[in-house]
C-alpha positions in Angstrom: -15.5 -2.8 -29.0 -17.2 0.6 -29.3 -20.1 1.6 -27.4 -23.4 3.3 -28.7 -22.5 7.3 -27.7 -19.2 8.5 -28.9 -16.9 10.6 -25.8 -16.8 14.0 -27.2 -13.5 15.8 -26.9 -10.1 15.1 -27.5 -9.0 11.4 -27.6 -5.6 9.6 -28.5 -6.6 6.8 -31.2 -3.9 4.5 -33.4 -0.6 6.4 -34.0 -1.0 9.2 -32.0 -1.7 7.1 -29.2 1.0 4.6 -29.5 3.5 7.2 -29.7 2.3 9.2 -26.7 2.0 5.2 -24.6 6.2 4.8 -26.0 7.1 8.0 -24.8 5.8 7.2 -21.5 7.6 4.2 -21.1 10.5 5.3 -22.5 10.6 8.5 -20.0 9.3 6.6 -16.9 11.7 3.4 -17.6 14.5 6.1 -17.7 13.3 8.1 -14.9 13.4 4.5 -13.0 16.8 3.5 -14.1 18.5 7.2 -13.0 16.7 6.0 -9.7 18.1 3.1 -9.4 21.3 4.2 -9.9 21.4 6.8 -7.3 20.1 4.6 -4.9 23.2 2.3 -6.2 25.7 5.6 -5.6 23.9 6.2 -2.2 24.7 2.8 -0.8 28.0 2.4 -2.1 29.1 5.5 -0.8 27.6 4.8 2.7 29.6 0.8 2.4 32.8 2.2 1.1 36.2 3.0 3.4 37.1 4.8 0.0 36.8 8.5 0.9 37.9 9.3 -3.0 35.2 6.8 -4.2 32.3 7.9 -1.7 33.7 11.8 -2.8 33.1 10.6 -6.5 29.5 8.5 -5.5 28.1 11.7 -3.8 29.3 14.1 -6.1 27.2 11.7 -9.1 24.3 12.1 -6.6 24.7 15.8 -6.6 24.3 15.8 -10.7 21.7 13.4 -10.7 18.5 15.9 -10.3 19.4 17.3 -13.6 18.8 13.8 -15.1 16.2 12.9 -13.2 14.1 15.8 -12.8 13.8 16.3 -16.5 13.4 13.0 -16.9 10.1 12.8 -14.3 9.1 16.3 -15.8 8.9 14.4 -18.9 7.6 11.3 -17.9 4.3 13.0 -16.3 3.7 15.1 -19.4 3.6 12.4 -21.6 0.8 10.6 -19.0 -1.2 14.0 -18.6 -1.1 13.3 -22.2 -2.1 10.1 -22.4 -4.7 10.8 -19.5 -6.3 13.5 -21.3 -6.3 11.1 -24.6 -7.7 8.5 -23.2 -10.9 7.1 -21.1 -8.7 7.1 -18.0 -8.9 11.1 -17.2 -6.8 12.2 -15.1 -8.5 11.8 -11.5 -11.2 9.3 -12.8 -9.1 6.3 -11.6 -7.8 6.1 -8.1 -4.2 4.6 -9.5 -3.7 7.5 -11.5 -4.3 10.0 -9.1 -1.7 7.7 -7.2 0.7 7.7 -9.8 0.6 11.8 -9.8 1.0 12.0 -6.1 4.0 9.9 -6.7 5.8 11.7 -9.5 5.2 15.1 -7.4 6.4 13.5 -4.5 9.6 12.0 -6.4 10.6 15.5 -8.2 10.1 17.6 -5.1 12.6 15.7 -3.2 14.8 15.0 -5.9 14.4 19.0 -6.7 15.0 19.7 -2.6 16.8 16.7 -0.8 18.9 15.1 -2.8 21.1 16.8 -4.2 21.5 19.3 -1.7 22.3 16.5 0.9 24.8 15.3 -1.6 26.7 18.6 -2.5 27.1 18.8 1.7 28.6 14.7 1.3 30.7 16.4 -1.0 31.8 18.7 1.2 32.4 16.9 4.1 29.2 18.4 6.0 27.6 15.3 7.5 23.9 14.9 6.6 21.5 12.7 7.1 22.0 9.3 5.2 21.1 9.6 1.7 20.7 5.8 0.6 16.7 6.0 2.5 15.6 8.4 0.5 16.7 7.1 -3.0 15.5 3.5 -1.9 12.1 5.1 -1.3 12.2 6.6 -4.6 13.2 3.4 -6.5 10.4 1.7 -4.4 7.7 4.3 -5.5 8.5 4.4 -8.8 8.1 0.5 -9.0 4.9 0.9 -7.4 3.7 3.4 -9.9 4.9 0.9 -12.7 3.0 -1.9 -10.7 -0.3 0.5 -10.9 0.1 0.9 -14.6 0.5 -2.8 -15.4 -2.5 -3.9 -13.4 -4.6 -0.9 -13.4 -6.5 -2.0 -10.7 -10.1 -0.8 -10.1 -11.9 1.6 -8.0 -12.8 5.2 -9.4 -12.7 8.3 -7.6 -16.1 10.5 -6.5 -15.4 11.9 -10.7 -14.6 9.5 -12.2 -18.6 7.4 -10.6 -19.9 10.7 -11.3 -18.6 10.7 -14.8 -19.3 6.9 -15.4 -23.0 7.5 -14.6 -23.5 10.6 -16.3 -22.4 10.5 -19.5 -22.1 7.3 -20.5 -18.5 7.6 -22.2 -17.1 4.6 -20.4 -15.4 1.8 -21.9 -16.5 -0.3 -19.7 -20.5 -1.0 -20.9 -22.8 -0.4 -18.0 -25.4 -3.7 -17.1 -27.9 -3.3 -19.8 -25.9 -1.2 -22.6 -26.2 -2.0 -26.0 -22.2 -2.6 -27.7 -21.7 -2.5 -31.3 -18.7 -4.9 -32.2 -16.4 -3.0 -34.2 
């Protein structure tokens, strides 16, 4: 379904798109997974009487950012991609704008807790617990995965002031002519 005006600019069609929407996936479902196992290392290490094994969890924890910072680095990059391809924008939709706040928030404590708290496990410094703050990021990033399944509605100030301006919606406004196509 096409509408009557065309949006002018760059856009993601066929291929192009469906490579950029895979590498998305691919980046965020990894991104998730090197969450979820840190979270994993956190609690074990917290549960365990094991001082070699909690030494061993932490110092995986310590590593982890250069997994998973990469890995969220990516994962936005493709989705400013696909943002900028596709009618969604990026600050049109309120659940994208979510979804950046989330991936900054993620990164900059991945980039400034984590792994410092971790190298001072290591190290026998006590810190504060480290299991919270991976929880909340596996927790997050399920949320932002939630947001892109369901995409529900509500645009920001924009993304209304784009809708009614320009007409370049998808979405055909009461009384717009749609060519079937």
């Amino acid at each position: 379904m096409s509408t009557v005006s065309t949006p002018a600019g760059f856009r993601l069609r066929g291929r192009p798109h469906k490579v950029a929407l895979a590498a998305h996936i691919l980046t965020a479902v990894g991104w998730f997974g090197i969450a979820v196992l840190v979270a994993f290392c956190g609690l074990a290490a917290a549960a365990t009487d094991d001082r070699v094994l909690a030494t061993a969890l932490y110092r995986t924890m310590a590593m982890a950012p250069w997994l998973s910072i990469p890995a969220g680095l990516a994962a936005v990059a493709t989705g400013v991609l696909l943002g900028l391809g596709t009618s969604f924008g990026l600050v049109r939709h309120w659940w994208v704008v979510v979804k950046i706040v989330i991936a900054a928030a993620v990164i900059v404590t991945d980039a400034v807790l984590v792994g410092h708290v971790a190298h001072d496990a290591v190290a026998g410094r006590v810190g504060p617990p480290l299991y919270g703050s991976t929880i909340a990021h596996v927790v997050v990033l399920a949320i932002a995965t939630v947001l892109s399944v369901f995409k529900p509605r509500g645009r920001t100030p924009w993304g209304r002031r784009r809708l009614a301006g320009d007409g370049t919606s998808r979405v055909p406004r009461p009384g717009q002519r749609v060519l079937a196509g």
